[in-house]
C-alpha positions as CSV (number, residue, x, y, z in Angstrom):
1,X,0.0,0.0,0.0
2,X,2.5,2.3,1.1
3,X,4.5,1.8,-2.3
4,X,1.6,1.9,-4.3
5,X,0.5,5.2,-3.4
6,X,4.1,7.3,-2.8
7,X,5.9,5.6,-6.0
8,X,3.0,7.4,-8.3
9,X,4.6,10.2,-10.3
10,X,1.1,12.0,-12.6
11,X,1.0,15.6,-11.2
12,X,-3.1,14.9,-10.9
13,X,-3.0,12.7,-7.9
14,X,-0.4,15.4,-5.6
15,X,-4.5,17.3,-5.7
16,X,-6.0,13.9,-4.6
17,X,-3.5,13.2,-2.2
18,X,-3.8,16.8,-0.7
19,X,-7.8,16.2,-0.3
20,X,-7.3,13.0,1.2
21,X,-4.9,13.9,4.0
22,X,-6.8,17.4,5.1
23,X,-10.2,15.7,5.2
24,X,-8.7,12.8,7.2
25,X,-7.1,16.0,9.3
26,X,-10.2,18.1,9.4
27,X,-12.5,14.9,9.7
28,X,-14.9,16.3,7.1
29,X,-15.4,17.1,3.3
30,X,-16.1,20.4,4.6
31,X,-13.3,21.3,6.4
32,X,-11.5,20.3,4.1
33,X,-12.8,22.3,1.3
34,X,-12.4,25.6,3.7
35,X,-8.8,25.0,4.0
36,X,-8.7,24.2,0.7
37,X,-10.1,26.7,-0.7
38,X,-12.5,24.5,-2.4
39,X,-16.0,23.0,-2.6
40,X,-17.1,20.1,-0.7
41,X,-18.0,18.1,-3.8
42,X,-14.7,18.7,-4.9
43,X,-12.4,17.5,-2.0
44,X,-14.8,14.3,-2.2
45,X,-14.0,14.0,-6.3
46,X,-10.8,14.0,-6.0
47,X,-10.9,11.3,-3.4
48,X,-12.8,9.2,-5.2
49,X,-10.4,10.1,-8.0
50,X,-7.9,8.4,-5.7
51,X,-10.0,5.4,-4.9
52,X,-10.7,4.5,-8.2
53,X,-7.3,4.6,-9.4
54,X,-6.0,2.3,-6.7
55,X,-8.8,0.3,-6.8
56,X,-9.0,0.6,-3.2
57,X,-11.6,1.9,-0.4
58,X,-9.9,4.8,1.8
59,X,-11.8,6.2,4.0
60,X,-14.9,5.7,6.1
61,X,-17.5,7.9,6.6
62,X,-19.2,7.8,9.8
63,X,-21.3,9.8,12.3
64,X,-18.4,10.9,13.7
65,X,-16.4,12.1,10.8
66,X,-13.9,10.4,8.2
67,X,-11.3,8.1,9.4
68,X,-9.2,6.0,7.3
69,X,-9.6,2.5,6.6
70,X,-7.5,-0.4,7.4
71,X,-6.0,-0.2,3.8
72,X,-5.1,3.4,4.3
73,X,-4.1,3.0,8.0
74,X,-0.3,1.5,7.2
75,X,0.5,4.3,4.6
76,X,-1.5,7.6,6.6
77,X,1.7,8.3,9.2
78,X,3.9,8.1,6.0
79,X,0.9,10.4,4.5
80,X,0.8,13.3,7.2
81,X,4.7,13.3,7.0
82,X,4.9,13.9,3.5
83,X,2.2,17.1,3.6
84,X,4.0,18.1,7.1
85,X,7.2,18.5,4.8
86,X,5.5,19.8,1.8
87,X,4.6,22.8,3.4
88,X,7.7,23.4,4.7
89,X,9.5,23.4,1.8
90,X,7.1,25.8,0.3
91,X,7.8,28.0,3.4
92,X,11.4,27.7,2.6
93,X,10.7,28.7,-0.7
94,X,8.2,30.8,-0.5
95,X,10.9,33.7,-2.3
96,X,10.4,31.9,-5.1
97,X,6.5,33.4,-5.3
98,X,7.1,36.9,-4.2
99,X,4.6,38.0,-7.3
100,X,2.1,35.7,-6.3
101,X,-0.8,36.1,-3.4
102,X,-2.5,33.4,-2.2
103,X,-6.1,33.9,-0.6
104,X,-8.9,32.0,0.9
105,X,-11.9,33.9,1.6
106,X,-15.9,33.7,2.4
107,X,-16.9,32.8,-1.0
108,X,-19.9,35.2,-1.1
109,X,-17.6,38.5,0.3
110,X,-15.0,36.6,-2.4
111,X,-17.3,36.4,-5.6
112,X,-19.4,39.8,-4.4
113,X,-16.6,42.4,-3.1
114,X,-13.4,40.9,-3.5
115,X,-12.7,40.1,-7.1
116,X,-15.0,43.3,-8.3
117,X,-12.7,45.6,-6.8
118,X,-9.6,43.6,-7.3
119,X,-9.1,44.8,-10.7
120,X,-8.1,48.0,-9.5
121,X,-5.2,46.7,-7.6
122,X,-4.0,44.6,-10.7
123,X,-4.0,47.8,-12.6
124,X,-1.7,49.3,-10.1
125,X,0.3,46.1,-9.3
126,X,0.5,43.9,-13.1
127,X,2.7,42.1,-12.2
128,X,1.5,40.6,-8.9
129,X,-0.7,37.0,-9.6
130,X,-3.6,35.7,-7.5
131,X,-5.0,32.5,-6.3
132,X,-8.3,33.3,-4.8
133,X,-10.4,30.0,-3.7
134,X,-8.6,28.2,-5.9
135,X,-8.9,29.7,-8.8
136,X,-6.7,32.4,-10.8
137,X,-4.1,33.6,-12.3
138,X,-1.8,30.5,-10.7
139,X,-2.7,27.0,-9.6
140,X,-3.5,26.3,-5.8
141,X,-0.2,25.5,-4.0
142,X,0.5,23.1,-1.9
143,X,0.6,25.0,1.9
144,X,-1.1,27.5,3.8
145,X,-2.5,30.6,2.0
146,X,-1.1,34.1,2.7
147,X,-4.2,35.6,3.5
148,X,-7.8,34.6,5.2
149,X,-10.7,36.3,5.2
150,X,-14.2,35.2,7.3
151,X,-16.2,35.9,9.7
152,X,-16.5,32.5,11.5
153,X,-16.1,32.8,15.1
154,X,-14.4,29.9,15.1
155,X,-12.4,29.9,11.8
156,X,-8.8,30.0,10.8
157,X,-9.3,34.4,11.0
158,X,-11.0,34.7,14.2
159,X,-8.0,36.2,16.0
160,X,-7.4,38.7,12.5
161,X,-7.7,42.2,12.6
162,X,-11.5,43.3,12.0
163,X,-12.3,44.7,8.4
164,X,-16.4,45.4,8.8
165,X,-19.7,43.9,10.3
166,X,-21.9,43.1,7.5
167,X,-25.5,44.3,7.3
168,X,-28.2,41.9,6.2
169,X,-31.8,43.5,4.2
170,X,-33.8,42.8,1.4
171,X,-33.5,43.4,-2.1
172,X,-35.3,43.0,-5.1
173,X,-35.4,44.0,-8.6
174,X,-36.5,47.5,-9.7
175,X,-40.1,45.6,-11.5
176,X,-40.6,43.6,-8.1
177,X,-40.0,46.4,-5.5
178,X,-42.8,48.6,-8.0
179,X,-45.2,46.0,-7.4
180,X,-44.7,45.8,-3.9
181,X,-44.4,49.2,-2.9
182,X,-46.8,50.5,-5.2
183,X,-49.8,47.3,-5.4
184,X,-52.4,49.1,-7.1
185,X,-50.1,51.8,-8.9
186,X,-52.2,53.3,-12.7
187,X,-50.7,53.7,-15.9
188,X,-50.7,57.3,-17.7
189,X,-51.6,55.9,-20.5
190,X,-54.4,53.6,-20.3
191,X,-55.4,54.8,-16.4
192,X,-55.6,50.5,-16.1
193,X,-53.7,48.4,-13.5
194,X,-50.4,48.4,-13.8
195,X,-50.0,45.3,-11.7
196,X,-52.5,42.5,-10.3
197,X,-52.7,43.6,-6.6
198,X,-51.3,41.7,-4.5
199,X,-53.2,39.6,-1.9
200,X,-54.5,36.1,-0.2
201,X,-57.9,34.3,-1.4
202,X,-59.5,34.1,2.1
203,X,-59.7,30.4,4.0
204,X,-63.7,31.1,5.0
205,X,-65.1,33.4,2.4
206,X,-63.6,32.9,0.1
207,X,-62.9,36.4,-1.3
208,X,-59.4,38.2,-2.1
209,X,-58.1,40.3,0.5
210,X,-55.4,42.8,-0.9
211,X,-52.3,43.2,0.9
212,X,-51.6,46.8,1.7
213,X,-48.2,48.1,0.2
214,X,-44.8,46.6,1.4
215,X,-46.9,43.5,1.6
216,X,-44.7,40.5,0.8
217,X,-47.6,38.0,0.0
218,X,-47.5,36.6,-3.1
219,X,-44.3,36.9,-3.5
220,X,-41.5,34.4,-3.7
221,X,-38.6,34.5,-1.1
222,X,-35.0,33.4,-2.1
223,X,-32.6,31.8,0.3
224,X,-28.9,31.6,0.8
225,X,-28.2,27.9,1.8
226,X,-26.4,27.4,5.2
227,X,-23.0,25.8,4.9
228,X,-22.0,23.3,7.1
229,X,-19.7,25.2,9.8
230,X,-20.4,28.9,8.5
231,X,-21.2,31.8,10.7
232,X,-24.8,32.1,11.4
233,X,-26.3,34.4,8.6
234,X,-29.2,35.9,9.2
235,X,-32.4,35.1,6.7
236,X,-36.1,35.9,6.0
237,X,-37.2,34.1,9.1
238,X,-35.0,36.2,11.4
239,X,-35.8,39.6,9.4
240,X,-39.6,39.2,9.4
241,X,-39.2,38.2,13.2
242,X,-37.7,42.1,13.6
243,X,-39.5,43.8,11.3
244,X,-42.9,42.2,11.1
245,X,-44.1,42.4,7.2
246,X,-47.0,40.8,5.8
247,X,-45.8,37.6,4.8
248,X,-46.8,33.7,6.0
249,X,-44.1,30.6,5.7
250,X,-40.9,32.9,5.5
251,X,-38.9,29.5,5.5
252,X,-40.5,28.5,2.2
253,X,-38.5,29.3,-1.2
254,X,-35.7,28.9,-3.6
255,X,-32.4,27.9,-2.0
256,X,-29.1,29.3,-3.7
257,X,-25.8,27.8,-2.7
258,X,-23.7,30.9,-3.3
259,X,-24.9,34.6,-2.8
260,X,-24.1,35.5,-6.3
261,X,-26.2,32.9,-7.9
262,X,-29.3,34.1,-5.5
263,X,-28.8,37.7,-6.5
264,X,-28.7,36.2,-10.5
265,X,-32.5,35.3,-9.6
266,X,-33.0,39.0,-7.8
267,X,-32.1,40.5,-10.6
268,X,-34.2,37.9,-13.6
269,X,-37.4,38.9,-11.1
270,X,-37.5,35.3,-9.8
271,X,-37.8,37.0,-6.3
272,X,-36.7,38.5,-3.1
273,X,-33.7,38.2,-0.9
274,X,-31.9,38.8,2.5
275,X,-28.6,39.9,1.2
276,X,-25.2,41.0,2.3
277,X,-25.3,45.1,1.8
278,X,-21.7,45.3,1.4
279,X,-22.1,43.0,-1.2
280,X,-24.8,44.3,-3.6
281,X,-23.7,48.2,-3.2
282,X,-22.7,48.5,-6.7
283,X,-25.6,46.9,-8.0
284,X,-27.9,49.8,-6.5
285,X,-25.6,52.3,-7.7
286,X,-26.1,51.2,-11.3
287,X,-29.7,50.3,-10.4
288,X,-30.4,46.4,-11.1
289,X,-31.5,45.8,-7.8
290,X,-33.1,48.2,-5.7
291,X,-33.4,48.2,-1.6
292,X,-37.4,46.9,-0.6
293,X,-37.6,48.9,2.7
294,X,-35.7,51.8,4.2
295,X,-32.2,50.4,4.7
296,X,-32.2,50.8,8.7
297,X,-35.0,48.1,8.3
298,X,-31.6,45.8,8.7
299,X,-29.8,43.1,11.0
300,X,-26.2,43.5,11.8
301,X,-24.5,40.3,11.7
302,X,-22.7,38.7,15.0
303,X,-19.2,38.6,13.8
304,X,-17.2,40.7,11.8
305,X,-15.5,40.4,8.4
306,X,-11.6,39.6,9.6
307,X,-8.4,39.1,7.8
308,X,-5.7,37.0,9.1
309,X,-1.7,37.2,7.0
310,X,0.4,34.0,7.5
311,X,3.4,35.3,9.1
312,X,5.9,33.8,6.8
313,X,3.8,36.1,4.1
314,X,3.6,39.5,6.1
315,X,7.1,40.6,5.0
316,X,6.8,40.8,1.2
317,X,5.9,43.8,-0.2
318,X,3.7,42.9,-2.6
319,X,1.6,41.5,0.8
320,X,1.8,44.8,2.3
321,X,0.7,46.4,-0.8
322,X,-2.5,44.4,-0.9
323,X,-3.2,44.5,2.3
324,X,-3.2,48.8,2.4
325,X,-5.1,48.5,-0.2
326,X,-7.9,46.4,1.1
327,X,-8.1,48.5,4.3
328,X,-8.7,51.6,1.7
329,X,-11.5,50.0,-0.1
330,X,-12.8,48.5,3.3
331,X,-12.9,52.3,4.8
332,X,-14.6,53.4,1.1
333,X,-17.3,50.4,1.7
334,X,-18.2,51.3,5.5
335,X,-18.6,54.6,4.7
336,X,-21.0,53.6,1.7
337,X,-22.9,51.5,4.4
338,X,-23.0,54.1,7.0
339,X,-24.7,56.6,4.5
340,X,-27.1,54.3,2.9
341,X,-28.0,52.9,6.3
342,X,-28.7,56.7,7.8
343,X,-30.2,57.9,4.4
């Protein structure tokens, strides 16, 4: 066993082997992927990628986590030695990638404020090459990223410096937030409805009752799946228990895995959504999705944004660049969220 796995030389299995020893570490798909940078699906592909190619079973999946199984057992010392060393070679040539920046962030504040914005810094900086989640301008390396970004309480960047508390309201698309606001609104033209109003068909007689403007009924409500082991993020349930809307089953509705897929269907008029404001604040300037309520209709969430730098990484200037230069934008977005919150 041993020999069969260490003696292969295709590039392609180093990635297996990677998601193999940091799920047996973590002791889930999950944790994996968030060190990883990765999805959950993933880390469990290329396992499987693994599995088939030796033709072996290598781990067990059980109530309380992965552990390896008896094949695996003999080779997973030799295993965690290997990665152990791994990463300290690329400490000890970490040099070698002064021009490149390796980040692992909160997918959502990754896909909806991060990479937006980081165009401007690559037209400053050309020269300096990202790997964020995975994905960009250079492969994932083996070893620790040089920057972190979540607001887990409990995550690899609770003990970072603070960048902003995120603020959690509705949106909606300009078409949707007319209909709601303004239920029984007339054309010039033809002095007809504009929209059907909105309502219930009664349970006893049987007759429509119109919902009064702001109503929510009739309506669909998108959701933002929870991840396993993220922050707690606050949804419809939570929002209509603060600021009581009409609206019945707030748990009922479309579930999104990623923020930026959910705010896709916002803005197609598929429905509305609790949503990150530091996220969407482009999108109201150029008007594609607009704000239901007044924005202090909001819920702060628990935990702050935080950034954590390896320390091996804080020396290099192209770090310190970045890093000044995500503290400028993060000023620019509270300030942004301070005024739009106050009106």
């Amino acid at each position: 066993m041993r020999k069969n796995i260490f003696s292969m030389t295709r590039t392609t299995h180093l990635n297996s082997l990677q998601a193999l020893e940091m799920a047996l570490r973590e002791g889930s798909l999950q944790a994996a992927a968030d060190r990883l940078g990765i999805t959950p699906a993933a880390v469990g592909q290329r396992i499987r990628t693994l599995e088939r190619f030796l033709d072996i079973d290598l781990v067990l999946r059980g109530r309380s986590g992965l552990r390896p199984t008896p094949a695996l057992q003999e080779a997973l010392d030799d295993l965690r030695a290997a990665f152990a060393l791994l990463d300290r070679v690329t400490d000890n040539l970490d040099f070698q990638r002064t021009g490149e920046i390796h980040i692992i962030a909160d997918p959502d504040w990754a896909d909806l404020w991060l990479l937006p914005r980081l165009q401007k810094f690559r037209q400053e900086h050309p020269n300096v090459l990202f790997n964020v989640n995975g994905e960009g301008d250079v492969p994932l390396r083996i070893g620790a990223a040089d920057i972190i970004v979540d607001r887990d309480p409990r995550g690899r960047a609770a003990k970072g410096e603070p960048l902003y508390s995120e603020i959690f309201l509705p949106v909606t698309s300009p078409e949707n937030a007319a209909r709601i606001l303004e239920p029984l609104s007339i054309k010039a033209d033809d002095e007809g409805p504009r929209y059907l109003p909105l309502g219930t068909l009664g349970d006893t007689d049987r007759m429509w009752q119109h919902s009064r403007g702001g109503g929510l009924e009739g309506f669909p409500l998108l959701h933002i799946k929870p991840r396993p082991d993220a922050p707690e993020t606050p949804g419809w349930t939570e929002w209509l228990a603060t600021f009581p809307h009409e609206r019945n089953s707030p748990e009922r509705g479309v579930q999104y895995g990623l923020a930026r897929n959910a705010l896709e269907g916002v803005k197609s008029n598929a429905g509305l959504l609790i949503c990150g404001l530091s996220c969407v604040l482009e999108d109201l300037d150029r008007g594609t999705v607009n704000l239901l309520f007044p924005a202090r209709e909001s819920l702060v969430a628990t935990h702050p944004y935080r950034i954590m730098t390896r320390a091996e990484s804080r020396p290099r200037s192209q770090i310190v660049r970045f890093v000044d230069w995500l503290f400028t934008e993060v000023a620019m977005t509270r300030l942004r969220m301070d005024s739009t919150i106050k009106g």
